[in-house]
N, C-alpha and C positions, 0 to 999 in steps of 0.2 A: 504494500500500500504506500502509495508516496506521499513524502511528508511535506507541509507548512511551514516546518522550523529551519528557519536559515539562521538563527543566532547560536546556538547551542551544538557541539558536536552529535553528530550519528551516537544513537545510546543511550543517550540522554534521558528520555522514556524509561527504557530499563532497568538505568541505576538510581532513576526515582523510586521506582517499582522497588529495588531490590533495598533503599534506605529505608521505604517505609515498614516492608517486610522485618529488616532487623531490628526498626521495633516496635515491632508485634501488631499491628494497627493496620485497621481495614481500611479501603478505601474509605469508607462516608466516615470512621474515626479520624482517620487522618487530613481528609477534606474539612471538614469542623475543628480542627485546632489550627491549620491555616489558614481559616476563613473564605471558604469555596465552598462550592457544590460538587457534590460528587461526579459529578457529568464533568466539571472542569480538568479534575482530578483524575477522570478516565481519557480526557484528551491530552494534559501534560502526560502518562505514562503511555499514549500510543503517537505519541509526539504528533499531534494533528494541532497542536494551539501550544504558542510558547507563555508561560506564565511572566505573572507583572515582578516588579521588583517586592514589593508588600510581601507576595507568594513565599519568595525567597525568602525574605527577613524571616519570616513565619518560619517557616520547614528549619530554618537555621538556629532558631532561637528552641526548638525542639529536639536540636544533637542531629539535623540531615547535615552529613558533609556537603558540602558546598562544593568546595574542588573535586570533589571525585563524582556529585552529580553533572556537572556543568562540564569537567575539563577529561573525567575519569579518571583523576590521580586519587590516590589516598594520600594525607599529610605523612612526615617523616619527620615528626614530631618529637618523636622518642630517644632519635637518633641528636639532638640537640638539648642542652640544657635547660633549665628556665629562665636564668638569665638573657643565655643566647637568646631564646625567644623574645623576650623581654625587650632587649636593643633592639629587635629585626621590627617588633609593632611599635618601638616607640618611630622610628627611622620611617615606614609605614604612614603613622599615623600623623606627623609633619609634614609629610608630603604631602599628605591626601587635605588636610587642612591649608596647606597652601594652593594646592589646586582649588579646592573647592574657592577661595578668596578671588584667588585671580580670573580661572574661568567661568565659575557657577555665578559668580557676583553674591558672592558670601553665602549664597545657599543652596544647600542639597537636601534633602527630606534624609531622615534618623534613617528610613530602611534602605536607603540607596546607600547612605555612607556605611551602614552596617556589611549589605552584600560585598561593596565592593573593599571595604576594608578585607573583610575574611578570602573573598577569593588573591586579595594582593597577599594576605598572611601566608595562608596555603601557599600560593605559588613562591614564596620569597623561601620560605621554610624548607619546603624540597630543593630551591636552590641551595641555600645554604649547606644542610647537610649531605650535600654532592661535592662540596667543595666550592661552589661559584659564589660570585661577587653578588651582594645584595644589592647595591646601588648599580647594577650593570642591570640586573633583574628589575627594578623599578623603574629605570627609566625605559622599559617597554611598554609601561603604563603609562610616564607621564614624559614621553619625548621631548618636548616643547621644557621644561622644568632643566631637563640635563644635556641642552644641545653644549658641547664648545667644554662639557666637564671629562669628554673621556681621552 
């Protein structure tokens, strides 16, 4: 069946499916804690409608990985410290507040800065514990922020 979703990779569906499965939650439970209808809920997991960003914040503030729905990775989370962690959101979290200043014009809505903080998290964090540069990593995000720094 051909899909509607051009944001999200191929899968995408599936490891929605398979996040709400690990924890334990039916479609209409799990469509009711992210505030959806179950019909929305059977079209983000056959990927025929891509969901809002609200969607996201929800499912994320309920333990769905974020990155490995959206990107398919798992965090490598374990493999770095909390500290480590700790510099890589605060590094993160200045960025994403400068951008939001300069581009948003000071505003972003709590669930857009929520998703997008966590997918930059995730993704910085797998860089990290690979060995790669976190600011070489975030400036895929924020190009415009890091031309002329590398």
């Amino acid at each position: 069946m051909p899909t509607q979703n051009e944001t999200f990779l191929p899968g995408f569906g599936e490891r929605l499916k398979e996040e709400r499965k690990r924890l334990g939650l039916s479609q209409d439970e799990f469509a009711e804690r992210a505030g959806v209808k179950r019909l929305a809920q059977l079209q983000y997991e056959k990927e025929a409608r891509e969901p809002r960003t609200s969607y996201l914040a929800a499912i994320g503030a309920m333990g769905v990985s974020l990155s490995y729905v959206i990107f398919g990775k798992r965090p490598a989370e374990s493999v770095l410290g909390p500290e480590a962690i700790r510099g890589i959101e605060k590094k993160i979290f200045d960025q994403l507040e400068a951008y939001v200043a300069e581009q948003c014009g000071g505003y972003m809505s709590s669930e857009g800065r929520y998703v997008l903080f966590e997918v930059m998290r995730s993704h910085c964090i797998q860089a990290a514990s690979k060995g790669l540069d976190v600011e070489s990593n975030l400036a895929a995000f924020f190009p415009k922020r890091f031309e002329g720094n590398g």
